[in-house]
Structures are given as C-alpha cells and as structure tokens.
Backbone as JSON, one array per atom type, in Angstrom:
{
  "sequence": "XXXXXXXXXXXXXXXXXXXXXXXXXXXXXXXXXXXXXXXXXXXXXXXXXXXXXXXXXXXXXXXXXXXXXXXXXXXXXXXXXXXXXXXXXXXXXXXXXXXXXXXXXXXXXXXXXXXXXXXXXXXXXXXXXXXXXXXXXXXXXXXXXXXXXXXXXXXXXXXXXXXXXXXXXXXXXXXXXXXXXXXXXXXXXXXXXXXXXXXXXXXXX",
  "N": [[58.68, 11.07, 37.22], [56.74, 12.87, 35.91], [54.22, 15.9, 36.66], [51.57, 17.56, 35.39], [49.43, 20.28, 35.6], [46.69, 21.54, 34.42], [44.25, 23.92, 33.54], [41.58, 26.47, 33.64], [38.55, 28.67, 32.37], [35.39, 27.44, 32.39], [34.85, 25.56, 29.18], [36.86, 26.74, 27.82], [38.76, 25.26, 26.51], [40.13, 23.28, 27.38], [40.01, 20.39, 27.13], [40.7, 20.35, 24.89], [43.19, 20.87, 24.36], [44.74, 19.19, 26.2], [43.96, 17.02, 24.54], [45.72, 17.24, 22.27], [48.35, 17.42, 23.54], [48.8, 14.57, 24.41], [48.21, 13.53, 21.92], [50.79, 14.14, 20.78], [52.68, 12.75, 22.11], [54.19, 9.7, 22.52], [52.38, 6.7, 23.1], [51.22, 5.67, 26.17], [52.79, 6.76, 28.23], [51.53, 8.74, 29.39], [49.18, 9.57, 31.3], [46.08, 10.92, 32.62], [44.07, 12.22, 35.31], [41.02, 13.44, 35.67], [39.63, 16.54, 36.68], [36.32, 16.76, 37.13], [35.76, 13.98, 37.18], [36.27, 13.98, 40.43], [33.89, 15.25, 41.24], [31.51, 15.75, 44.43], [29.99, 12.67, 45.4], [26.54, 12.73, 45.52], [23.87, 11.54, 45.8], [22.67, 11.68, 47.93], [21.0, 13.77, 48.02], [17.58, 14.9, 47.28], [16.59, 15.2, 43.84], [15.96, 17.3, 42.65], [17.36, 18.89, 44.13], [20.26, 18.29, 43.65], [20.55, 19.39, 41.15], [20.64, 21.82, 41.06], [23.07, 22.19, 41.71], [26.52, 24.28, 42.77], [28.67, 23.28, 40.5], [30.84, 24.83, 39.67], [32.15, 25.82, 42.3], [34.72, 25.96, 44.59], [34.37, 23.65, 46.73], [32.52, 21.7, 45.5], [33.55, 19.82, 44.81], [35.91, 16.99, 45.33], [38.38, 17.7, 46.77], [40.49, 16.49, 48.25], [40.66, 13.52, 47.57], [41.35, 13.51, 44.96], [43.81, 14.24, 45.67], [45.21, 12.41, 47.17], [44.92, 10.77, 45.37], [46.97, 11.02, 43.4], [49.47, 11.33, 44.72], [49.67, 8.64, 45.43], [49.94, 8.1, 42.76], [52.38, 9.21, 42.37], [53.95, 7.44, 43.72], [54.42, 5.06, 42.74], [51.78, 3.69, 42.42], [48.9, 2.53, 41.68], [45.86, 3.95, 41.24], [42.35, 4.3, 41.83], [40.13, 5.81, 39.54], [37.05, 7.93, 40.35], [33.67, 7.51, 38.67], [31.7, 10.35, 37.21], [28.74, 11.42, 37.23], [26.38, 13.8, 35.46], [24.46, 13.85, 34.58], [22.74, 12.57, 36.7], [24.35, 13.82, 39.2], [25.7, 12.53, 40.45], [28.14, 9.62, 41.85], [29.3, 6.68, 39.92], [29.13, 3.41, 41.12], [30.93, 2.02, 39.59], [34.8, 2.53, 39.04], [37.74, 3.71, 37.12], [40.62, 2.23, 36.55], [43.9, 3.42, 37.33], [47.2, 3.97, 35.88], [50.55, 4.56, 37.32], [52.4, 6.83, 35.6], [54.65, 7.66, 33.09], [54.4, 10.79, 32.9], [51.87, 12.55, 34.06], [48.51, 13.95, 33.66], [46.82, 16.26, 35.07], [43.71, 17.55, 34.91], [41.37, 20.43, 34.81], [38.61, 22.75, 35.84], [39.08, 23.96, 38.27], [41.91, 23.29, 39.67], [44.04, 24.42, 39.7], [43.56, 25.79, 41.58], [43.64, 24.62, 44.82], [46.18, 24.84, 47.38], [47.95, 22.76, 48.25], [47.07, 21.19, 46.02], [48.49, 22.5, 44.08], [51.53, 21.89, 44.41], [52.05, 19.73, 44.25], [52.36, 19.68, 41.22], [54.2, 20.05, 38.49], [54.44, 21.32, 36.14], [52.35, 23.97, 35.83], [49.64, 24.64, 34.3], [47.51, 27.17, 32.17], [44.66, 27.57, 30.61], [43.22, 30.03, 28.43], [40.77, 31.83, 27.34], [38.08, 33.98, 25.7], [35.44, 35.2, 27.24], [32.66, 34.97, 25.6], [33.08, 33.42, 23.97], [33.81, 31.2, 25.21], [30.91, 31.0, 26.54], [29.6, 30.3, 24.61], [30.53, 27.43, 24.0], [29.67, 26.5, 26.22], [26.91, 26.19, 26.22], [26.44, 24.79, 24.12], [27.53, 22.05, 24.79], [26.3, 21.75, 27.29], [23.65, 21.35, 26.54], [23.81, 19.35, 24.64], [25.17, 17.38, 25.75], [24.66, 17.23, 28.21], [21.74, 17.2, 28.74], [20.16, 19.65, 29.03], [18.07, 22.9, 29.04], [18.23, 25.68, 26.77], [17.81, 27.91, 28.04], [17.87, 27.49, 30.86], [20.6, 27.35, 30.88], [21.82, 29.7, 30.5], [20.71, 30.99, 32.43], [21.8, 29.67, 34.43], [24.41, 30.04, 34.03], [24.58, 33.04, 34.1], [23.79, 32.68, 37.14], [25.68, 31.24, 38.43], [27.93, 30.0, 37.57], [29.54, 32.41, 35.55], [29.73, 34.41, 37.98], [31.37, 32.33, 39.75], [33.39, 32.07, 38.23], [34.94, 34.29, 38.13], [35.49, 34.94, 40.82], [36.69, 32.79, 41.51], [38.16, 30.74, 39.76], [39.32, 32.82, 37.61], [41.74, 34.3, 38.9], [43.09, 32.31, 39.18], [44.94, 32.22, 37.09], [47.08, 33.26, 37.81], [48.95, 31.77, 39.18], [50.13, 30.06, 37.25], [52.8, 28.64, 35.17], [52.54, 28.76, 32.42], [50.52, 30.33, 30.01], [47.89, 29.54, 28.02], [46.65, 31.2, 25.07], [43.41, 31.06, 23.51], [42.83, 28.57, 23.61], [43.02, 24.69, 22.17], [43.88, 25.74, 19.86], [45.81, 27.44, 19.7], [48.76, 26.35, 18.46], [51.63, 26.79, 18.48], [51.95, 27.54, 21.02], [51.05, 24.68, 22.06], [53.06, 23.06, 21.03], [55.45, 24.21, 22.27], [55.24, 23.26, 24.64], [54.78, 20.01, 24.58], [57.44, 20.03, 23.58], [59.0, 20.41, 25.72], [57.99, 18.69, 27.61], [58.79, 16.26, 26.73], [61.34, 16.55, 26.69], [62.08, 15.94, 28.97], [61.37, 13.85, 29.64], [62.94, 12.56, 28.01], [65.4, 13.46, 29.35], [65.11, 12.35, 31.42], [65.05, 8.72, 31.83]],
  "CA": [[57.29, 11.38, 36.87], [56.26, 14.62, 35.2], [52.81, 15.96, 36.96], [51.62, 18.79, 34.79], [47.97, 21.01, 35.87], [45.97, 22.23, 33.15], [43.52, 24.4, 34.34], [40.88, 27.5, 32.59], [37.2, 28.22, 32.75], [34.59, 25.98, 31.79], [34.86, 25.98, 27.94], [38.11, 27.5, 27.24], [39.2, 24.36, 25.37], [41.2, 22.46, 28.14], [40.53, 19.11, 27.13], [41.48, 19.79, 23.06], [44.75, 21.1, 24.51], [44.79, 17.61, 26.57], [44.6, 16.1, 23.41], [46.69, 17.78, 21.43], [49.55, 16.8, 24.02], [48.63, 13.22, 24.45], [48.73, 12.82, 20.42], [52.24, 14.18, 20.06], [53.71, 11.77, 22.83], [54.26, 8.0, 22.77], [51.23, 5.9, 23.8], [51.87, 4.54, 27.33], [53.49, 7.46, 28.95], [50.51, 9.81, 29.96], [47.86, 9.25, 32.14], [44.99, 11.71, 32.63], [42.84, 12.66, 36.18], [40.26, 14.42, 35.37], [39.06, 16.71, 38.29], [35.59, 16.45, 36.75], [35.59, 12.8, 38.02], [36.17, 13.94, 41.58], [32.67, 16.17, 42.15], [31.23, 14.52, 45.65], [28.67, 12.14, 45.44], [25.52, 13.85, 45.89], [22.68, 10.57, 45.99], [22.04, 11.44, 49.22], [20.27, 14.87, 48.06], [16.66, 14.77, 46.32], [17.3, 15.06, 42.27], [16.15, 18.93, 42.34], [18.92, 20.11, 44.8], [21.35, 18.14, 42.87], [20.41, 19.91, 39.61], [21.09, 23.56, 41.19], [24.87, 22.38, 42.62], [27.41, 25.15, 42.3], [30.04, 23.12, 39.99], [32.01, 26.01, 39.51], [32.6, 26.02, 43.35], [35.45, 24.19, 45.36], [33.81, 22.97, 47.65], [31.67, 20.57, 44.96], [34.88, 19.09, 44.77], [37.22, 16.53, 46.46], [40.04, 17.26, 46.63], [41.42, 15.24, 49.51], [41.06, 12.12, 46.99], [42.58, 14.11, 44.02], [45.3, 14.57, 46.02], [45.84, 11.75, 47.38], [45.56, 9.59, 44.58], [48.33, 11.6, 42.73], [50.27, 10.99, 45.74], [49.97, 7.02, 45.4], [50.83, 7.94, 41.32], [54.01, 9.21, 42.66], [54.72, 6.21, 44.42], [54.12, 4.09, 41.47], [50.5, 2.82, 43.22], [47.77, 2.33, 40.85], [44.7, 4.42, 41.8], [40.81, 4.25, 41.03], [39.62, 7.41, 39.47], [35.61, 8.03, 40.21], [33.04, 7.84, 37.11], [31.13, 10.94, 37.93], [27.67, 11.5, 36.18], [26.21, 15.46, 35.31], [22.69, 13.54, 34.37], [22.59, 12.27, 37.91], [25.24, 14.14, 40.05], [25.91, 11.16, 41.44], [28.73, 8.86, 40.82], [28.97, 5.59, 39.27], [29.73, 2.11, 41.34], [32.29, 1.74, 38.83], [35.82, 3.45, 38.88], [38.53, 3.59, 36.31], [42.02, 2.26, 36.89], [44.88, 5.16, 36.78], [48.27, 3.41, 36.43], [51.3, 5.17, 37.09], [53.05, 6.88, 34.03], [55.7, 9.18, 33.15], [53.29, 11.88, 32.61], [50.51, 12.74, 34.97], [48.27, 15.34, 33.23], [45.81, 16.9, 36.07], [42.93, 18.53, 34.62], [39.8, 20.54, 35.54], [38.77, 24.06, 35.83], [39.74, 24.49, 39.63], [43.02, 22.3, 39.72], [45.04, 25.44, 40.25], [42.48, 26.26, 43.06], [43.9, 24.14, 45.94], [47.41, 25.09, 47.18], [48.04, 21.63, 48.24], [47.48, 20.21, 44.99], [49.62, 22.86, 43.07], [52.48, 22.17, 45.38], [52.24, 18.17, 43.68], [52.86, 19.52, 40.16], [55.52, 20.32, 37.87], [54.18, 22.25, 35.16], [51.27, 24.58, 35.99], [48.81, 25.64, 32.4], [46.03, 28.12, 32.62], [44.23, 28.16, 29.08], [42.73, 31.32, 28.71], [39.42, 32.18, 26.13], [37.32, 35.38, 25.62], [34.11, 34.9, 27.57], [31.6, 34.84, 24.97], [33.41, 32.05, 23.79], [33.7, 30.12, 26.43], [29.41, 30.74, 26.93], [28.8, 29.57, 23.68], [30.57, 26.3, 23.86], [29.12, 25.81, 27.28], [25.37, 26.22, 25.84], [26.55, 23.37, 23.24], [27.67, 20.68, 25.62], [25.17, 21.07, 28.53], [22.09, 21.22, 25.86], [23.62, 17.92, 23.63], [25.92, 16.27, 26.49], [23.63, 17.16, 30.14], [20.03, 17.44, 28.23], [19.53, 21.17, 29.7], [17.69, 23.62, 27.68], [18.75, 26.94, 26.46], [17.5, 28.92, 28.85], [18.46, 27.05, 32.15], [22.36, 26.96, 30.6], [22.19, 30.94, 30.13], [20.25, 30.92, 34.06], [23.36, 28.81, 35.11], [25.57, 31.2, 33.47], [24.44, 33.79, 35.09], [23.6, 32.96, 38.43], [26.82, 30.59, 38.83], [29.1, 30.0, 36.07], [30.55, 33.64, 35.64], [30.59, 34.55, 39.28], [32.47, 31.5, 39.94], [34.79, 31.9, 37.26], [35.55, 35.52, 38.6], [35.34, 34.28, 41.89], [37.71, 31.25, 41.66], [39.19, 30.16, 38.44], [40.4, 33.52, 36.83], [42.25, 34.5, 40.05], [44.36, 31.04, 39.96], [45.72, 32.26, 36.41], [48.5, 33.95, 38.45], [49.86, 30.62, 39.45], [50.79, 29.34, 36.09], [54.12, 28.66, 34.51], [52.22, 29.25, 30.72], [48.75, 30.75, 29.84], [47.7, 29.69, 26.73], [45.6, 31.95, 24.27], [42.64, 30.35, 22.09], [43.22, 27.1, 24.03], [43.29, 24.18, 21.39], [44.22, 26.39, 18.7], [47.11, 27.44, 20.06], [49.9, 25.11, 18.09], [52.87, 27.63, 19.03], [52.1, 27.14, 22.61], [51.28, 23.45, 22.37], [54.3, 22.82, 20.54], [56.96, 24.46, 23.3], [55.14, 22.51, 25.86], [55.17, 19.36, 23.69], [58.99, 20.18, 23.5], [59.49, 20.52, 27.22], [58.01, 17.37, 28.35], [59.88, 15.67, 25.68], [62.38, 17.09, 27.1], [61.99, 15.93, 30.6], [61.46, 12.44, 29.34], [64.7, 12.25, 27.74], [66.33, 13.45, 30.68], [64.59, 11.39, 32.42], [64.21, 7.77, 31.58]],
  "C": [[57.1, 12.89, 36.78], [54.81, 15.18, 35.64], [52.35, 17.59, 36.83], [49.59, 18.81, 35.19], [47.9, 21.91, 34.62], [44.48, 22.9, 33.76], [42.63, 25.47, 33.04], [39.53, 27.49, 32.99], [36.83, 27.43, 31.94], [34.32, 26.68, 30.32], [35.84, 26.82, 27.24], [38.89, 26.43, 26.69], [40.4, 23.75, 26.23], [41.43, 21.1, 27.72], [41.0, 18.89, 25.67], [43.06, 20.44, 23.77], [45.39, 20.03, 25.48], [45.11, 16.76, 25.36], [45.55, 16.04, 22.46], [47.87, 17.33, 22.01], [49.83, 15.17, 24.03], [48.9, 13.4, 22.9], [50.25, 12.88, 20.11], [53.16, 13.6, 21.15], [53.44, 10.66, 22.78], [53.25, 7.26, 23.82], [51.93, 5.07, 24.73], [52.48, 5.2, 28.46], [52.82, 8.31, 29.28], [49.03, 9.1, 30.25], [47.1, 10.32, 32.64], [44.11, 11.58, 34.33], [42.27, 14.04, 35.96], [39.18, 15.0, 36.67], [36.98, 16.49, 38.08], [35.08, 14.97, 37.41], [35.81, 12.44, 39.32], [35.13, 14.77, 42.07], [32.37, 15.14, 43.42], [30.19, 14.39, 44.84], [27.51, 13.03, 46.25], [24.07, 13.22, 46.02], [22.32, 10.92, 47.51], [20.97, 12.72, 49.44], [19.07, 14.32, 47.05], [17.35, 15.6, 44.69], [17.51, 16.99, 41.85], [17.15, 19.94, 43.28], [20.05, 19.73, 44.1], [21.77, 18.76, 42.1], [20.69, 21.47, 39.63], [22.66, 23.41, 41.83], [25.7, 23.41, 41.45], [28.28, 24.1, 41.69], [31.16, 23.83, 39.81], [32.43, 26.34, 40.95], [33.76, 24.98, 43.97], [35.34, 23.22, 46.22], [32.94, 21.57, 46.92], [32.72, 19.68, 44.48], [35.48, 18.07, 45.74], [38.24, 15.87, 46.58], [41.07, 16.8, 46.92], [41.81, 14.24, 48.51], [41.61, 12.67, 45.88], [43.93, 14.04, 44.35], [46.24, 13.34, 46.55], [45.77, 10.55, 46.71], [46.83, 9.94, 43.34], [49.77, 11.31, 43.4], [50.96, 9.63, 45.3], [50.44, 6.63, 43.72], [52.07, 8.12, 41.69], [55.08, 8.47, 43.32], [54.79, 5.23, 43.82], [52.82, 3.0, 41.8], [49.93, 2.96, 42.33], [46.42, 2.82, 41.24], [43.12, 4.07, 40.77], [39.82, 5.76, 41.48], [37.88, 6.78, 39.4], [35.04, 7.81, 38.8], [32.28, 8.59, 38.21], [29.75, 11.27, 36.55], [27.07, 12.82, 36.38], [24.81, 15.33, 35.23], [22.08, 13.66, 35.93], [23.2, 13.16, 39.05], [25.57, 13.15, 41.06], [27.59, 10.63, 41.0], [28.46, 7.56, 40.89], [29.9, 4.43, 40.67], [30.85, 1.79, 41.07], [33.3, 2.7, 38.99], [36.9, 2.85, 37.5], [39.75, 3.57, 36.79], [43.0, 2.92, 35.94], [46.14, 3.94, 37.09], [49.58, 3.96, 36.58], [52.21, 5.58, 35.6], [54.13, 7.65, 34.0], [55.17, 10.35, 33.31], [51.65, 11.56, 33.3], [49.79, 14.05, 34.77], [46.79, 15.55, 34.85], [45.09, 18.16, 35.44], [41.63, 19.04, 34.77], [40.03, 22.32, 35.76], [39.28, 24.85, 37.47], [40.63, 23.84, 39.6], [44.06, 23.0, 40.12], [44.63, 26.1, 41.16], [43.51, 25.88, 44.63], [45.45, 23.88, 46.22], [48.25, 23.76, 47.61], [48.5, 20.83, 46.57], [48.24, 20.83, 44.31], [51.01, 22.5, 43.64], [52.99, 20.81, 44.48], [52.4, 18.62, 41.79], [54.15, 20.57, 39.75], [55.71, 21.76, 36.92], [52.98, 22.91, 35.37], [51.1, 25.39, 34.7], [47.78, 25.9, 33.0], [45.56, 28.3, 31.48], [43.47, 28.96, 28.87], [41.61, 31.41, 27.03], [38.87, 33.54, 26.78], [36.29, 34.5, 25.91], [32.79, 34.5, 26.75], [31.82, 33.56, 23.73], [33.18, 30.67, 24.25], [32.2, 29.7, 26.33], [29.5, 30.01, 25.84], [29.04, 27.81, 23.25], [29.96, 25.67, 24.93], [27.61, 25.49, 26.58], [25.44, 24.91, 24.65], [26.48, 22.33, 23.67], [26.77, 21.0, 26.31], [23.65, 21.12, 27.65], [22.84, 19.59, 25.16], [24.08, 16.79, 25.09], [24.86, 16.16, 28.13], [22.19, 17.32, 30.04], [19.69, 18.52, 29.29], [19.23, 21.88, 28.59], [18.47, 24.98, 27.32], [19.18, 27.74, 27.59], [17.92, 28.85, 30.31], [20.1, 27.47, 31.67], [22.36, 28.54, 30.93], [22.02, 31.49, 31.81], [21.96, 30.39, 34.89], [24.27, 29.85, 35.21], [25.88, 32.51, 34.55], [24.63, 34.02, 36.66], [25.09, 32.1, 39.06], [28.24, 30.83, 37.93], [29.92, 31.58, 36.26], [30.46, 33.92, 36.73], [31.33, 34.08, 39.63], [33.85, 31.65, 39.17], [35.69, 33.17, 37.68], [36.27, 35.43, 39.93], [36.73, 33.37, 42.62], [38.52, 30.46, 41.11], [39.74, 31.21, 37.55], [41.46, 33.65, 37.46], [44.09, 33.59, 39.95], [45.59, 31.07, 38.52], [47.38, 32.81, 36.64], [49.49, 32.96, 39.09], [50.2, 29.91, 38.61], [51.94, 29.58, 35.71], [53.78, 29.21, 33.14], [50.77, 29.73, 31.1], [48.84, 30.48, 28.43], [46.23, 29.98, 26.15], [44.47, 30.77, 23.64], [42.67, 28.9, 22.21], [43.47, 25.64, 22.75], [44.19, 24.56, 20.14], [45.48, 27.14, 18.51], [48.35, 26.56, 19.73], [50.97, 25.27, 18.58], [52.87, 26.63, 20.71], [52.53, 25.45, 23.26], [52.61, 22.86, 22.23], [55.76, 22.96, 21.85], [56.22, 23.5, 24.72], [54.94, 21.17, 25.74], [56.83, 18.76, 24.36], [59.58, 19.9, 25.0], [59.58, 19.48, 27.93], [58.75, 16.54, 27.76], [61.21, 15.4, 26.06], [63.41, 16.24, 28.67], [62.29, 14.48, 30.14], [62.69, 12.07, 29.38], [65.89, 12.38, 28.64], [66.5, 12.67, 31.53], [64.17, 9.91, 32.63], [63.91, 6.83, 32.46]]
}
C-alpha cells in the first residue's frame, strides 16, 4: 500500500491535482480521505459560534481518527470516513465506506501538519499557488458552495484564512518530497508523480 499526503492552502488546487492522479490510474486502486471530512462535530455549539470556527486551525480537526483509520487501511480494515457539512458544521449520521486500496491518497490543507500522520505516508505533496489566487477561488466556492457573501469570505480571509495559512500550512511545505507550482495545471509535475506510483505498483503487486 502506497499512502501519499497532498497538502497546500485553501484554494491552491489540491483536489484538481487529486483528480488528475486518480484519472491516469486504473479504477479500483485509489482510495481518497479527505481531511475535510474529519472537522469535529460542532452540534453541540449554538449555529453563530459554529459559523466563526477557525477551519484553517488544527485543532478544528481530528486527527486521532484520521490517523487511525489509515492505520486500519494499512491493515487491510475497511474504515468509515465522516460526511462533514460547512452549511451546518456539523456532521452527517451517515459515513462513507473507505476500503483498502493500493493507493491511499490523504488530502487536506493541514495533512502535513501532524507529525504523527506524516510519519504514515509515503509520498509527501505540497501544491503551492500565488495568494491572490488562491483568495479568488476561495471567494468562488464559499459564496456558490457555503452560501457566504462577499464580504464575510474577504472578513474570513482576513481575520483567519491568511494568518492560518502563515501560521500553519505554509510552514509544513518544508516536509514535502515535491511542491507543485500552479497546482492542477501542473502536467510536468503530475506526470513524474503519475510515473512513480505506477511505478510502485508494478513493483509492487
């Protein structure tokens, strides 16, 4: 089992460089936790403290069960990843079954945060964007995908978002095996890392 961390700030194009790998390998052999689906449950706070949580912190995280359902992937156990909701900050009743694979992608903007969990992968990626990038895809998704307005997203930005990212997720680029530029758009990059796991496979069946 191959257990590769993909990591970057929020909006540096982690999950098109997720996809981009998943398309150019054989359906059946990559399985996806998305740290996103481990925020804590948070129903136990009224709706307006929910709606100011640091996400960009590690602590809104947990990573105990990240870790230890990667664990029970490496044992060939079958885990149940959270549904986590951004409307609500809550999560969902429901979970999604993770079944062991060859390929265990681990992704999320802290994932290279917790020295624990880097210790459980193979391949450590840090996808790297110019800031004013990054903002402007954030102000896309949390106005169409989290119904926030303009002005709260830019508030966010401010008062969380880029401290955190300075804070906590540029920092962890120093623990990567690759950094890749322009995240999605990056083919070069995708390509040799593509090649690698490929690689591993074959070595490895």
């Amino acid at each position: 089992m191959l257990i590769i961390g993909i990591a970057g700030g929020t909006g540096s194009g982690k999950t098109t460089v997720v996809n981009e790998i998943i398309s150019r390998l054989d359906k059946g052999d990559v399985a996806v936790l998305s740290q996103d689906a481990y925020y804590r449950d948070n129903s136990h706070l009224p709706l307006e403290q929910r709606l100011e949580i640091n996400f960009d912190h590690p602590d809104s995280i947990e990573f105990e069960l990240l870790i230890e359902n990667i664990k029970k992937l490496r044992k060939k156990e079958s885990v149940h990843q959270p549904i986590y909701s951004y409307l609500t900050c809550t999560r969902f009743e429901e979970s999604i079954l993770v079944n062991p694979q060859k390929v265990i992608i681990v992704e999320g903007i802290l994932c290279l945060q917790p020295r624990e969990l880097r210790k459980l992968m193979d391949i450590k990626i840090f996808v790297d964007c110019d800031a004013d990038l990054r903002l402007s895809r954030v102000i896309m998704r949390d106005i169409i995908e989290r119904g926030r307005d303009v002005i709260k997203v830019l508030q966010r930005y401010e008062d969380t978002v880029r401290p955190s990212h300075l804070q906590f997720i540029e920092p962890t680029k120093r623990y990567a095996d690759i950094i890749v530029p322009e995240g999605g758009k990056n083919k070069v990059a995708i390509d040799i890392i593509t090649q690698y796991i490929k690689k591993h496979l074959n070595d490895n069946p």
